[in-house]
SEPAKE-419346 format. One record per residue (C-alpha): z, y, x; residue number from 1. Coordinates in steps of 0.001 Angstrom, whole numbers, m for minus. Layout:
BEGIN
SITE        pz        py        px   pos
SITE         Z         Y         X   NUM
...
END
This chain:
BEGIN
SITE        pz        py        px   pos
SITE    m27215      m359     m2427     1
SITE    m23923      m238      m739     2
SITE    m23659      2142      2721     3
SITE    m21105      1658      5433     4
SITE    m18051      3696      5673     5
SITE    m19035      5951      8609     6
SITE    m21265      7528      5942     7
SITE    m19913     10937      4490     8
SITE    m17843     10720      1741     9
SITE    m18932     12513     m1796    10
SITE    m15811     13856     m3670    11
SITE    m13193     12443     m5508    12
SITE    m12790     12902     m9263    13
SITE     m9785     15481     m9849    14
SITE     m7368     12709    m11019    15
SITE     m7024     12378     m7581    16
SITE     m5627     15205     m6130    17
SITE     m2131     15076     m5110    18
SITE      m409     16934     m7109    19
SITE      2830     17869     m4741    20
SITE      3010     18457     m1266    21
SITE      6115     16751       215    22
SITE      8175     16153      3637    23
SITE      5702     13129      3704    24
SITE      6231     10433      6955    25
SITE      4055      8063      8011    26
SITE      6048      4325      7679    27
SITE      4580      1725     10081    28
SITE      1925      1632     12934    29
SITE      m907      4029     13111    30
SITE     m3522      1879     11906    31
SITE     m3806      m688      9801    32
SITE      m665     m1501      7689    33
SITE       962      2124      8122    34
SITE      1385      3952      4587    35
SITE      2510      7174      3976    36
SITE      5793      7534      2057    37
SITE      8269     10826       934    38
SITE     10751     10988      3065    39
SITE     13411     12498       388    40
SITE     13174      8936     m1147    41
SITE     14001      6547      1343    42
SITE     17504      6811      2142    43
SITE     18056      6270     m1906    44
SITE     16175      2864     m1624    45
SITE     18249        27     m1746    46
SITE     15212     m2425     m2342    47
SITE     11671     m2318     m1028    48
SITE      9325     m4762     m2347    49
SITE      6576     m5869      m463    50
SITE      3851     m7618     m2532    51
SITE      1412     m9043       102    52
SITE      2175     m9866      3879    53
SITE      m283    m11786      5595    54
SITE       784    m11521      9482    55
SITE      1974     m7695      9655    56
SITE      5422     m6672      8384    57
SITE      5851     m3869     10438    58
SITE      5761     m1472      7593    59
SITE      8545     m3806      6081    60
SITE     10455     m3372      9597    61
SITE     10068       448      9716    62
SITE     11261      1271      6152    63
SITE     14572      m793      6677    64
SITE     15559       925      9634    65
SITE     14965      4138      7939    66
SITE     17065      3027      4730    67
SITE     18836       180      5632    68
SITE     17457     m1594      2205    69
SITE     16929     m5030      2251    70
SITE     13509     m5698      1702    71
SITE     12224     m8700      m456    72
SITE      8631    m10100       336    73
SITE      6061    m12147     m2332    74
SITE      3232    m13475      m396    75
SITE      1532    m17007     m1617    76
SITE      m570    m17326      1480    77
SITE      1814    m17483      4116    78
SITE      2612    m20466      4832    79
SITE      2902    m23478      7053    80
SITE      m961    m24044      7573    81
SITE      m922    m20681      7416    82
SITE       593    m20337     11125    83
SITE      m934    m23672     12387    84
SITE     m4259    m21994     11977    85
SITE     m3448    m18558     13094    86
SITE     m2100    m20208     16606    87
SITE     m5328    m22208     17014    88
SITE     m7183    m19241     16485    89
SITE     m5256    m16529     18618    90
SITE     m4877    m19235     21330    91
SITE     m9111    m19179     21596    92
SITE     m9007    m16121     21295    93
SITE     m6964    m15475     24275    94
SITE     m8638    m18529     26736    95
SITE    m11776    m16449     25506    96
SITE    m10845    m13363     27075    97
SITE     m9181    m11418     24755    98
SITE     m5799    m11593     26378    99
SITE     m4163     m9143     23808   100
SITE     m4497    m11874     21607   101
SITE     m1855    m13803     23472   102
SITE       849    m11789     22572   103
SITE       446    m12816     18561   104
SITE       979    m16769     19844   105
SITE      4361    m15741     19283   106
SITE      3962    m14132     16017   107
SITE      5672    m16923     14037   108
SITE      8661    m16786     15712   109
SITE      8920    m13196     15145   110
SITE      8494    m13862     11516   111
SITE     11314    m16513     11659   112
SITE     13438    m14345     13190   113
SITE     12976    m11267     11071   114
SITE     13026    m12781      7698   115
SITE     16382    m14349      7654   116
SITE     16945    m15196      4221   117
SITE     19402    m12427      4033   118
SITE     18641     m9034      4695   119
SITE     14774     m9877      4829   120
SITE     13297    m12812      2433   121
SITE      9712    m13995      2228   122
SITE      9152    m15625      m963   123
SITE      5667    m17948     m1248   124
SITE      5163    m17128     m4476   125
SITE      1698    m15604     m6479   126
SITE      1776    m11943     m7914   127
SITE      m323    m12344    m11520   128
SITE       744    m13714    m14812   129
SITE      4235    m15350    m15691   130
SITE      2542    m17014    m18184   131
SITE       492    m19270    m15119   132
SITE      4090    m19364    m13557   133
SITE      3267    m16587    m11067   134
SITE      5847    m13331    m10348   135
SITE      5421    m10320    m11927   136
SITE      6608     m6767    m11327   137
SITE      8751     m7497    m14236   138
SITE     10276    m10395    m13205   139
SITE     10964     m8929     m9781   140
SITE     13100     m6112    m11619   141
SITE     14792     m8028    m13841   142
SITE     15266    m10162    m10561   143
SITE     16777     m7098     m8855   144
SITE     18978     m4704    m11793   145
SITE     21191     m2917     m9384   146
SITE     18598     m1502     m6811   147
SITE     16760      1407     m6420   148
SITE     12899       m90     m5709   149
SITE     10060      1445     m3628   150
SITE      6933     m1257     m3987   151
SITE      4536     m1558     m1461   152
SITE      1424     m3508     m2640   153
SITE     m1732     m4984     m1110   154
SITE     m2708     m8252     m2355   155
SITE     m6723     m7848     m2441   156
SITE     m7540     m6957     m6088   157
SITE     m4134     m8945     m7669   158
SITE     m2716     m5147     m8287   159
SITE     m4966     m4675    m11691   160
SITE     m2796     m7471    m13386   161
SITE       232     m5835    m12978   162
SITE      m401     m2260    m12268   163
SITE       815     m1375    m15821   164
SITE      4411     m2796    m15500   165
SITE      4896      m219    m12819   166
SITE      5377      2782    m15351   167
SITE      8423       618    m17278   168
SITE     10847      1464    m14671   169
SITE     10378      5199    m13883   170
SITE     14385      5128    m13565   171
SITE     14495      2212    m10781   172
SITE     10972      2483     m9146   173
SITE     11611      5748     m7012   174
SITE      8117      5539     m5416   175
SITE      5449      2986     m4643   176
SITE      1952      2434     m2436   177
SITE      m693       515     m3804   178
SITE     m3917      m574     m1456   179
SITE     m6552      m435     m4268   180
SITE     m9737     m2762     m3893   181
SITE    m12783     m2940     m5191   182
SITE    m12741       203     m6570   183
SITE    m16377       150     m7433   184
SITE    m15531     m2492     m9922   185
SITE    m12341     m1454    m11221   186
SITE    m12869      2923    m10939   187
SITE    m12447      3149    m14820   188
SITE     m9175      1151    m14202   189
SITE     m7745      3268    m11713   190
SITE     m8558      6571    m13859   191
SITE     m7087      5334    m16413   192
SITE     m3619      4549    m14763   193
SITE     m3893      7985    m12867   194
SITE     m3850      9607    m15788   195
SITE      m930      8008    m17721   196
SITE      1227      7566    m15006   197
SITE      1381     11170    m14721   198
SITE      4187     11285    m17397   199
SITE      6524      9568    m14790   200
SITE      4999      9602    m11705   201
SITE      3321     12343     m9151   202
SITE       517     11542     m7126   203
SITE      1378     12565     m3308   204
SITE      m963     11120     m1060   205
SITE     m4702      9671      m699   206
SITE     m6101      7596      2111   207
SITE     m9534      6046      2190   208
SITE     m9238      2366      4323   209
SITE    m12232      2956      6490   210
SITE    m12773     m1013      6517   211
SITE    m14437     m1011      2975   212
SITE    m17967       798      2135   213
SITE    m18744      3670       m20   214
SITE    m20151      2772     m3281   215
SITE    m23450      4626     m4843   216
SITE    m20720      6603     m6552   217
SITE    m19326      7900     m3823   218
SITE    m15776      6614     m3469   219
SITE    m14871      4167      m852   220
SITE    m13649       860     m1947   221
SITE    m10709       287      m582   222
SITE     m7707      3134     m1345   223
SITE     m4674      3468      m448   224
SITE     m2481      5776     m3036   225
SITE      1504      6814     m2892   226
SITE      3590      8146     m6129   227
SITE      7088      9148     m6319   228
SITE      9045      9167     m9085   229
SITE      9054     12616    m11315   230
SITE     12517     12736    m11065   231
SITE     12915     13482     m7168   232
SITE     10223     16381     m7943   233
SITE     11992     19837     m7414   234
SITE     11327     23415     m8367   235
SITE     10278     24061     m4866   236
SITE      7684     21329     m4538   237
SITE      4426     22982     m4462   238
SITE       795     22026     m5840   239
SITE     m1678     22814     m2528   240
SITE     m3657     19845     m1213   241
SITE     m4238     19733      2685   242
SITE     m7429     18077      4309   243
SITE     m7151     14609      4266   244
SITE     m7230     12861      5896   245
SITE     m4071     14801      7269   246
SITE     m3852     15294     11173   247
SITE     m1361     13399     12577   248
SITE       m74     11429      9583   249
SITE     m3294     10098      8144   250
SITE     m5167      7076     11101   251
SITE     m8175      5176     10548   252
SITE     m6931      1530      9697   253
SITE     m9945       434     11919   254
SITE     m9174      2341     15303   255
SITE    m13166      1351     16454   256
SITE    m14503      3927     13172   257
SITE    m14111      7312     12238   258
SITE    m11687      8089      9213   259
SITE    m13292      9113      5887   260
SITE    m13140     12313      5209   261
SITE    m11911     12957      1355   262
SITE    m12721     16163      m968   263
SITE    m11352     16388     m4792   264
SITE    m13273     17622     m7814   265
SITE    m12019     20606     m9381   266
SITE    m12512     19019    m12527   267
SITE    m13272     15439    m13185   268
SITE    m16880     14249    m13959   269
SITE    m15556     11438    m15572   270
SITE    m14795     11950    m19790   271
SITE    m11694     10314    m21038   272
END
């Protein structure tokens, strides 16, 4: 059996625990789509990649006015149809009463606008295997040599096939978010990255997305994690975890619902 969300949240194993606190700042809107970043790193950022976009790039928006990096986006879904069907439905959505809804008729010109080819660019392409002609974080670096790179990703469950090409680049990656999903199905997975990335990255911040269920196990199935590079850790960087989530950087990405509340295991219950 699977519980809602709103149910109390049983630990997290140890791997979990942020291991630094840092001058941490919340990038985006307080709800859905907002991720919490280092601050120390952005300015050094030439390049943020954003794998997954759907109809919010205000995270994308945020971050370049902070660093001024152009920011490169891979997201197969967007698309013509894409917009056709997002105006049909925002437009009944607006005759039916919900007149917030009218604002985001406008939404594709906003897009057109803000990715110009130039300092913004929205590819249509897949993230998953080269070999099926999709992109690849290794294809986006070796698309991008001279930049400094912080990834954002959330492309529903894609992030397993390339989540290991993330620790060949601890020189160029400076940090990166990843929206984990279906953590129930993939929790030996994310362990098992946790642990090795370790080496060359630092775990700084955990948020639970309060629009996925917690699992028998106790961990909620949709996460939202944020490294930095081991290389912008300094002596004075200090291992003490706050309560998370963390008042007044931390938001519930579903404004209706109560956040989940996370704890951390002292030591893990689950064996290497």
């Amino acid at each position: 059996m699977i519980v809602l969300a709103e149910t109390f949240c049983t630990m997290l194993p140890s791997e979990f625990t942020p291991r630094y606190l840092f001058d941490l700042v919340r990038i985006g809107p307080p709800e859905d789509g907002g991720y919490v970043v280092p601050r120390r790193i952005i300015p050094a950022c030439t390049l943020l990649v954003s794998l997954g976009l759907s109809d919010d790039w205000r995270f994308e928006q945020s971050f370049q006015q902070i660093s001024g990096a152009k920011v490169v986006c891979y997201d197969h879904t967007v698309t013509g149809s894409f917009w056709v069907k997002a105006f049909a439905i925002n437009t009944l959505a607006a005759l039916g009463g919900r007149f917030h809804r009218f604002r985001k008729l406008f939404d594709v010109l906003r897009y057109c606008k803000y990715f110009n080819g130039q300092t913004a660019i929205h590819y249509q392409r897949r993230i998953g295997y080269r070999e099926n002609g999709d992109e690849d974080i290794d294809s986006i670096m070796n698309a991008n040599r001279n930049d400094r790179v912080f990834i954002k990703m959330d492309i529903e469950g894609s992030e397993y096939r390339v989540l290991d090409q993330l620790l060949n680049y601890p020189d160029r990656i400076a940090g990166f978010v990843i929206e984990f999903h279906d953590t129930d199905l993939f929790f030996d997975r994310i362990l098992d990255f946790l642990r090795r990335s370790t080496v060359s990255y630092c775990l700084v911040h955990v948020h639970a997305n309060n629009y996925s269920q917690i699992a028998p196990n106790g961990i909620p199935t949709v996460l939202e994690l944020t490294w930095i590079a081991m290389s912008q850790v300094r002596n004075d960087d200090f291992d003490q975890s706050p309560s998370y989530p963390i008042n007044g950087l931390d938001f519930p990405n579903d404004r209706s619902k109560p956040d989940i509340p996370l704890k951390f295991e002292s030591t893990s219950r689950w064996s290497n």
